[in-house]
C-alpha positions as semicolon CSV with decimal commas, in nm:
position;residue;x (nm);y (nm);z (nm)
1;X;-13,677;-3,275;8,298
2;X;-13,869;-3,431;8,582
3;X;-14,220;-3,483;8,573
4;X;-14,343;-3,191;8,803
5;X;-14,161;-2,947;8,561
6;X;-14,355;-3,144;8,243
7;X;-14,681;-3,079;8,472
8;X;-14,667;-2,745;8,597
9;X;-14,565;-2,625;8,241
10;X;-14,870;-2,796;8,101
11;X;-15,072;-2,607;8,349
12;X;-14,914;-2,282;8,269
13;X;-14,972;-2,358;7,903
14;X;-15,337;-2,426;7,962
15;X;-15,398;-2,108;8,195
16;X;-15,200;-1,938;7,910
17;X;-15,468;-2,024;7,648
18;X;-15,776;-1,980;7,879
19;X;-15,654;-1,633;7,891
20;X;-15,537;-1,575;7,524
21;X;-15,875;-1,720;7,395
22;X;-15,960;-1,427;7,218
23;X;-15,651;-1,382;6,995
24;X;-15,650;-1,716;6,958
25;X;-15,990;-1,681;6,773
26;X;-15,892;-1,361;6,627
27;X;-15,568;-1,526;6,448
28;X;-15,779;-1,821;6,327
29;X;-16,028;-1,538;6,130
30;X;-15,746;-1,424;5,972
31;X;-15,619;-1,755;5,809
32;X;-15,999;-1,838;5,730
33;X;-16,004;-1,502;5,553
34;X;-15,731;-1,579;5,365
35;X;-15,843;-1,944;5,262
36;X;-16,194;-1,824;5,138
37;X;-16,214;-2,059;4,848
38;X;-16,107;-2,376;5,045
39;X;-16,206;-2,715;5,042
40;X;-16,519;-2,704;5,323
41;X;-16,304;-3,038;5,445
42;X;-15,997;-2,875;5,461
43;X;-16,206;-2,557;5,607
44;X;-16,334;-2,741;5,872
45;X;-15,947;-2,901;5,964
46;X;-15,885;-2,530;5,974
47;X;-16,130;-2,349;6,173
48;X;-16,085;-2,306;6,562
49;X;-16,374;-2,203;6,754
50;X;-16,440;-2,190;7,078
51;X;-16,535;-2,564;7,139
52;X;-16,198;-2,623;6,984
53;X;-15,996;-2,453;7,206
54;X;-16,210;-2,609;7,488
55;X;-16,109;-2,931;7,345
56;X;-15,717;-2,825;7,319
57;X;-15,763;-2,727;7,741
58;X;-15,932;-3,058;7,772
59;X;-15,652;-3,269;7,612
60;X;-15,393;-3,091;7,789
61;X;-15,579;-3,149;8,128
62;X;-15,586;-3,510;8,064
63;X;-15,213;-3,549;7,949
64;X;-15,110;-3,375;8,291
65;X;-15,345;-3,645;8,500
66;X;-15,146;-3,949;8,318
67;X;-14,838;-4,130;8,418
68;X;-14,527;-4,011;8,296
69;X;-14,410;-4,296;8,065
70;X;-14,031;-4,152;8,062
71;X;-13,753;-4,401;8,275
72;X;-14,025;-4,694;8,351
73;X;-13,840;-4,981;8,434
74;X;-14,000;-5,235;8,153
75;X;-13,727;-5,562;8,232
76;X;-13,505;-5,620;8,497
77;X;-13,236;-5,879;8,562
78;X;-12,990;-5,931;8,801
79;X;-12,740;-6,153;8,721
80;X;-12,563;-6,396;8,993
81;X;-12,223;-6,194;8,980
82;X;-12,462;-5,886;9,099
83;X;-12,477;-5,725;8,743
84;X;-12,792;-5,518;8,706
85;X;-12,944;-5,518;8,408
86;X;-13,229;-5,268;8,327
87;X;-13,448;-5,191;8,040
88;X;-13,610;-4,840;8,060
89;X;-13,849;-4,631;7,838
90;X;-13,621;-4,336;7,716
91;X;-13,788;-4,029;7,515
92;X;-13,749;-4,061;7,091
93;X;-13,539;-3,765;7,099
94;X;-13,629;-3,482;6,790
95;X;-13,998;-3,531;6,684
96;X;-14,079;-3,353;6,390
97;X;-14,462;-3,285;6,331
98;X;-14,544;-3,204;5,978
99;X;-14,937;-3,116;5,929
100;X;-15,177;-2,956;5,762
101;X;-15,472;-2,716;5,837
102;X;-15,496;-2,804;6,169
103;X;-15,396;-2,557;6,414
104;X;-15,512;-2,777;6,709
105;X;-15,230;-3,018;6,649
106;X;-14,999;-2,739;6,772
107;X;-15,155;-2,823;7,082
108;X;-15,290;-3,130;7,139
109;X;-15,023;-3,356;6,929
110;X;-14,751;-3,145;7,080
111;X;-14,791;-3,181;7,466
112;X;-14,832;-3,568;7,455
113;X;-14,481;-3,574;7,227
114;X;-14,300;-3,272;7,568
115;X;-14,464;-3,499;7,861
116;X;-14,309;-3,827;7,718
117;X;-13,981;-3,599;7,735
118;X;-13,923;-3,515;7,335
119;X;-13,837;-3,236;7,195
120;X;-14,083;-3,099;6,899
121;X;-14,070;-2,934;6,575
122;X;-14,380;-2,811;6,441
123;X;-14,366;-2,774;6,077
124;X;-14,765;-2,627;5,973
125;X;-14,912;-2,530;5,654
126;X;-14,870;-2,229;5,554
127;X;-15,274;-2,159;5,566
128;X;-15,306;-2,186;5,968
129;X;-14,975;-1,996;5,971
130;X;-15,147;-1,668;6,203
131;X;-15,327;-1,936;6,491
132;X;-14,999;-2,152;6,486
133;X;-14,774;-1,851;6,565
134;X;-15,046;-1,707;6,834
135;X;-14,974;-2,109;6,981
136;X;-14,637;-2,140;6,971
137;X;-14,579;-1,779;7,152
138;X;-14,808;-1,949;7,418
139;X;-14,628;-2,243;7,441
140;X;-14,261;-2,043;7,423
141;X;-14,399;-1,852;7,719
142;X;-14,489;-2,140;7,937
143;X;-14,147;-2,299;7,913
144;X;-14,000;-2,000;8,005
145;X;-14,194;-1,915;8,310
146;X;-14,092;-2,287;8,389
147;X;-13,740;-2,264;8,322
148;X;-13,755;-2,478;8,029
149;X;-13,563;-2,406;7,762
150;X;-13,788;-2,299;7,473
151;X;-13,630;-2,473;7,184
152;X;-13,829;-2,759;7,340
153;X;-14,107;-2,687;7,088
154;X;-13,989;-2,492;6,785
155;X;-14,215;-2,350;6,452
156;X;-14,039;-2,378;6,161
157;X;-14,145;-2,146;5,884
158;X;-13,992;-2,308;5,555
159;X;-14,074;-2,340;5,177
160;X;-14,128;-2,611;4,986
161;X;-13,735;-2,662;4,924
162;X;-13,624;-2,628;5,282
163;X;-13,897;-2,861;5,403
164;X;-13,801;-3,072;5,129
165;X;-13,463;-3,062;5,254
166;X;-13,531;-3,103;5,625
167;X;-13,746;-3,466;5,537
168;X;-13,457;-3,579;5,286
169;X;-13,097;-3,427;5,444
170;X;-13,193;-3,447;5,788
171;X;-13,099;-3,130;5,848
172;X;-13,241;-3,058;6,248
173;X;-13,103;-3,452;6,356
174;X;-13,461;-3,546;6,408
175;X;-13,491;-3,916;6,575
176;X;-13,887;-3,939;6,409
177;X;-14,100;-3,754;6,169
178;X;-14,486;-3,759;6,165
179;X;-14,676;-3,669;5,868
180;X;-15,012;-3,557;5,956
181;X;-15,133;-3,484;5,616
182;X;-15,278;-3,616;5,266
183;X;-15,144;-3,892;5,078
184;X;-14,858;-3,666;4,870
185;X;-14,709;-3,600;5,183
186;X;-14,705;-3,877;5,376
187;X;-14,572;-4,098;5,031
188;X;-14,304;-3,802;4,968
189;X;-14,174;-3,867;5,339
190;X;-14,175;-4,292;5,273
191;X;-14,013;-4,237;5,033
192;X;-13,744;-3,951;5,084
193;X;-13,601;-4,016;5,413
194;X;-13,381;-4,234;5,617
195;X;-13,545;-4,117;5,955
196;X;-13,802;-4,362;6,120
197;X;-14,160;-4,181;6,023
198;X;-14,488;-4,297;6,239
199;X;-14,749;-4,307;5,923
200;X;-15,063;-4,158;6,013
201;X;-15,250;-4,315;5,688
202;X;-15,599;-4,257;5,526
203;X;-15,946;-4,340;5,655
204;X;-16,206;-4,511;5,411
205;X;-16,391;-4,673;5,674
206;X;-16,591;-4,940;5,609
207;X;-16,897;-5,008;5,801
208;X;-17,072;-5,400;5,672
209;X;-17,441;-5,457;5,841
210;X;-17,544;-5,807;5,855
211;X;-17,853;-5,982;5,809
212;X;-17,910;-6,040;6,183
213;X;-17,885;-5,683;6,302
214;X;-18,092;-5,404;6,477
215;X;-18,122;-5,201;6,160
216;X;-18,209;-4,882;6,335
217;X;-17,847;-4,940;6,520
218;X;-17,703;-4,985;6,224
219;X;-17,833;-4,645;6,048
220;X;-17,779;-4,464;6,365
221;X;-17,358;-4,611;6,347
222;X;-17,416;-4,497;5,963
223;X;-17,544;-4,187;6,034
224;X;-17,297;-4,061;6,296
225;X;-16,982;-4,202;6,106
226;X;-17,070;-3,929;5,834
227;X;-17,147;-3,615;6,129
228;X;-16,796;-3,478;6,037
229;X;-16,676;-3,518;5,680
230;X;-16,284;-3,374;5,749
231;X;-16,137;-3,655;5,986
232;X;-15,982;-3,966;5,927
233;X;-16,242;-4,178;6,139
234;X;-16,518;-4,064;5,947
235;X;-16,731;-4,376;5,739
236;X;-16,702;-4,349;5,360
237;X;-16,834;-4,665;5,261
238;X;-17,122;-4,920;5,360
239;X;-17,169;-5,260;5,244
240;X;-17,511;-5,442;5,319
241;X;-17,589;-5,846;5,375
242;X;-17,741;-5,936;5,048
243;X;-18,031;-6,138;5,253
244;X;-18,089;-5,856;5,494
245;X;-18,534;-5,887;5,566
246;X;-18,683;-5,629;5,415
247;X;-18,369;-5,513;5,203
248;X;-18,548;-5,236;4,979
249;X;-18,766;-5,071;5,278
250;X;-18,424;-5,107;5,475
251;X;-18,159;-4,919;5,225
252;X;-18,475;-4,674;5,127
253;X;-18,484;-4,584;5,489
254;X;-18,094;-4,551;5,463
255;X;-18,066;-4,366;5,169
256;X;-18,293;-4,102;5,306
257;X;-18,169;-4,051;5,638
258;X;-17,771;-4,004;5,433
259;X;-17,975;-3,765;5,183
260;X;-18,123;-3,593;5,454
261;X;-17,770;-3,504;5,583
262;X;-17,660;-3,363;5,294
263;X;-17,500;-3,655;5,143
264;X;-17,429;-3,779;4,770
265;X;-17,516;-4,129;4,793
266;X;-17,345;-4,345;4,573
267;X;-17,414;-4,752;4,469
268;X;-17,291;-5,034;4,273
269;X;-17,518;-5,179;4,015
270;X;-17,671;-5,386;4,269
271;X;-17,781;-5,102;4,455
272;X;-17,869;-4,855;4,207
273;X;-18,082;-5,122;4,114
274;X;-18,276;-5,126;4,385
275;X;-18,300;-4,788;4,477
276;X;-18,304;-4,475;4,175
277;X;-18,241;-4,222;4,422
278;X;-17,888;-4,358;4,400
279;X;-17,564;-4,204;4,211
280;X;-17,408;-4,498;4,012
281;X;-17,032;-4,560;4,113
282;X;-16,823;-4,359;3,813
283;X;-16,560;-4,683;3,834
284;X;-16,475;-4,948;4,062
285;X;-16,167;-4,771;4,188
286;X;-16,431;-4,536;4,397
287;X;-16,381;-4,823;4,659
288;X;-16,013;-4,754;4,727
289;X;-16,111;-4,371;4,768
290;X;-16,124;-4,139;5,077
291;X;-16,326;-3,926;5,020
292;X;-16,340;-3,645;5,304
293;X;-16,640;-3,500;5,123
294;X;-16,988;-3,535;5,131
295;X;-16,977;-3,885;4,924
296;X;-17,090;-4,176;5,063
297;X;-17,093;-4,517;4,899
298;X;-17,312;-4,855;4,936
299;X;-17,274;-5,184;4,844
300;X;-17,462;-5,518;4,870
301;X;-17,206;-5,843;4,972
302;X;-17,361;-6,217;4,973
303;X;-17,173;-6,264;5,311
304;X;-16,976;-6,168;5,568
305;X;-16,644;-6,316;5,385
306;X;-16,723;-6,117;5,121
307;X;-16,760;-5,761;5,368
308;X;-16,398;-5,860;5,511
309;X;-16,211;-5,961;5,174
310;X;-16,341;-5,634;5,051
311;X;-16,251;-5,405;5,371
312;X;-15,893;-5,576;5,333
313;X;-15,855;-5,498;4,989
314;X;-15,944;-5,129;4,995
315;X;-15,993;-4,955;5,297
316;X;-15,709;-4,783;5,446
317;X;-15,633;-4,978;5,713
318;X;-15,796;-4,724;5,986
319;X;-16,106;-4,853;6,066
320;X;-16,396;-5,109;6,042
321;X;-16,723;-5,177;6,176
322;X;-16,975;-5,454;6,163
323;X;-17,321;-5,416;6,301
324;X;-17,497;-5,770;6,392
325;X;-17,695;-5,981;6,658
326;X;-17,424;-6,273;6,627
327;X;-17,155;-6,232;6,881
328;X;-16,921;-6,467;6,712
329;X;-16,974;-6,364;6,369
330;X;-16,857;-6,050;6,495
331;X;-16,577;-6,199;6,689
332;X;-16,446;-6,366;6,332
333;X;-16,490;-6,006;6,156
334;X;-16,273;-5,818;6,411
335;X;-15,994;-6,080;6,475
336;X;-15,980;-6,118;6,051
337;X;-16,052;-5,751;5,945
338;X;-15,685;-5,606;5,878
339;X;-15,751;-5,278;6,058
340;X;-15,629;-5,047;6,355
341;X;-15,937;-5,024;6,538
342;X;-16,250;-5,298;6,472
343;X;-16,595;-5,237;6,637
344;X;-16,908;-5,450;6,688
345;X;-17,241;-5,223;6,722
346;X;-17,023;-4,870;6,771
347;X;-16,945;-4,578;6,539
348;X;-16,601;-4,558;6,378
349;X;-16,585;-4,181;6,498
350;X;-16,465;-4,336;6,836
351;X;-16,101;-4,372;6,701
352;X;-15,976;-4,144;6,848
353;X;-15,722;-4,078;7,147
354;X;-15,890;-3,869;7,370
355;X;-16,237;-4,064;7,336
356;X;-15,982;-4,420;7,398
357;X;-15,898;-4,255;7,714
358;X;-15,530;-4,157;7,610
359;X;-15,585;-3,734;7,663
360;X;-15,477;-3,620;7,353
361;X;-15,350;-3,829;7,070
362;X;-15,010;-3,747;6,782
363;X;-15,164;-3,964;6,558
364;X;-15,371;-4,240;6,447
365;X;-15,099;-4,528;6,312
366;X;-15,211;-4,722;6,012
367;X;-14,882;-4,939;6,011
368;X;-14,760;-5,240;6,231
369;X;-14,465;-5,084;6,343
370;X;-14,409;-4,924;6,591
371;X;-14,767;-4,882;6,683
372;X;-15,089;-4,927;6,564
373;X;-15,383;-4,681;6,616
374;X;-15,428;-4,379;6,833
375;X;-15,076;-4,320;6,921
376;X;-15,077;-4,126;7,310
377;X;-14,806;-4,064;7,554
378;X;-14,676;-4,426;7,620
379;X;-14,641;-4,505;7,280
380;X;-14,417;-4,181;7,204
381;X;-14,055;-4,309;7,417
382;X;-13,840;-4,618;7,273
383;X;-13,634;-4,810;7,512
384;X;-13,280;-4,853;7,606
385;X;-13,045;-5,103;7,794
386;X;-12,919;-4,978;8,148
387;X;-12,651;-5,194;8,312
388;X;-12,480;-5,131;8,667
389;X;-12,166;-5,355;8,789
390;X;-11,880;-5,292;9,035
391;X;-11,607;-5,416;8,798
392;X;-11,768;-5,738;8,614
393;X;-11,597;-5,886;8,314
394;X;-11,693;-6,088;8,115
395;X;-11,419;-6,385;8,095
């Protein structure tokens, strides 16, 4: 499929939604009726409104202005008996997309995995089941008023056994499964397949203000990190330079403006100590938590070392921010903070692929391999060997 047919599809599928906006909406009531008693987190993951659906239009508009990452010519070599060799960026193959709540995936995650050239299976929870269907028709339709075959994006409705079955047997010869979901699912899938799986791991963002820092910066960055509680970028935890001027006023000041939003604010002794408007910590293993609630927790560090050995040990890889006047000090805490994405003086809630400039994003990578972070359309091909001779052997 060349890339006009990738583009005008796109188009068709974002005219298609424009003009479906209303059932769209209509579907999503329905699964929020039925999910009455949910999480608000999981709520929120789950609700399409009209600024959602501008968003989906929005990420699909963007995919269709970037390059088209399929057959770019990454190495070439030609040898002196006139062999050509050629490395080019070929699509994954099968991606299977296995989410939860969010119907805006269907979208969004799903047209950066067609314009790098895969082929998708959607596998959604069963409680955005009505908006997913409403999405899938859309897409189905724009691939055939393009002449693209519409097993290109499929919905599979399955149990708990035959998704089970699909993740361990293999059973659609998928070439790469993505588990956008909580921690059950994406350990089931580590552990119970033999098909590459692009881990989209947990949050519990750290945020660590230093002693030489515009503190109204720093409770702005606080403050905003905590403006949606159901996403991955969101800040759960915030550690404070012991020798910080003014350190009661300061975390007072903090502790309100988190209050204010509706906020259980949470502290280690040190803290709590210093402040009585402050939850005590139930154990030390509240660190390691992600909360997607509204929990925050605060912490007092004697240095920067300190902020970093402690991000390392229990955040979730995602990411980290530091808030200070000292540009190298900064400098050391990005290049030694083990995480996807590290700021200096910027919210966490920038993580994100369509606010990195990507359009629309599959996933946000918390491993090494074979990307790290927001994972957009050049990231979803792998690579293969193309050689051209007129006979060569080699001898």
């Amino acid at each position: 499929m060349n890339s006009v047919t990738k583009n005008q599809t796109l188009s068709s599928l974002a005219q298609l939604i424009t003009q479906n906006r209303a059932q769209i909406l209509a579907a999503n009531q329905r699964d929020l009726a039925g999910c009455a008693a949910m999480d608000p987190s999981l709520s929120d993951r789950l609700k399409v409104d009209s600024a959602k659906v501008d968003a989906m239009l929005a990420a699909i508009e963007k995919v269709i202005l970037l390059e088209d990452p399929e057959g770019r010519v990454l190495y070439q070599h030609q040898r002196e008996d006139g062999l050509l060799i050629e490395n080019r960026s070929v699509p994954f193959g099968t991606i299977l997309i296995i989410y939860e709540s969010r119907p805006d995936v269907t979208i969004e995650a799903a047209v950066t995995a067609f314009k790098a050239g895969n082929q998708i299976l959607l596998k959604g929870g069963k409680e955005s089941l009505h908006t997913n269907l409403v999405l899938v028709g859309l897409w189905h339709q724009a691939l055939a008023d393009n002449g693209v075959d519409t097993s290109f994006v499929q919905y599979l409705q399955m149990d708990r056994s035959q998704t089970q079955a699909l993740i361990c047997d293999n059973t659609h010869n998928i070439d790469l499964i993505i588990p956008r979901g909580g921690e059950k699912l994406i350990e089931f899938v580590q552990k119970n397949t033999s098909v590459p799986a692009l881990i989209s791991g947990r949050g519990n963002n750290f945020l660590y203000i230093d002693k030489t820092c515009d503190f109204a910066m720093a409770s702005r960055v606080a403050v905003d990190g905590k403006q949606r509680l159901s996403v991955c970028n969101a800040l759960d935890k915030i550690l404070l330079h012991l020798d910080l001027p003014n350190l009661p006023e300061k975390l007072h000041e903090l502790v309100q403006q988190l209050t204010d939003l509706g906020l259980s604010v949470f502290g280690d002794k040190e803290v709590c100590a210093l402040n009585r408007n402050v939850l005590a910590m139930p154990s030390d293993e509240m660190w390691s938590e992600e909360f997607l609630s509204e929990k925050i927790l605060i912490g007092l560090v004697v240095n920067s070392s300190r902020a970093i050995n402690m991000i390392n040990q229990f955040s979730g890889g995602h990411s980290a921010v530091i808030v200070s006047d000292n540009r190298a000090l900064a400098v050391d805490f990005q290049q030694q903070v083990d995480c996807a994405a590290v700021y200096h003086n910027a919210s966490s809630r920038f993580t994100d692929g369509g606010e990195f400039g990507l359009g629309a994003e599959i996933a946000i990578s918390t491993q090494k391999l074979h990307f790290r972070g927001p994972v957009g359309l050049g990231e979803l091909v792998t690579n293969k060997w193309f050689i051209d001779g007129q006979g060569q052997i080699r001898e």
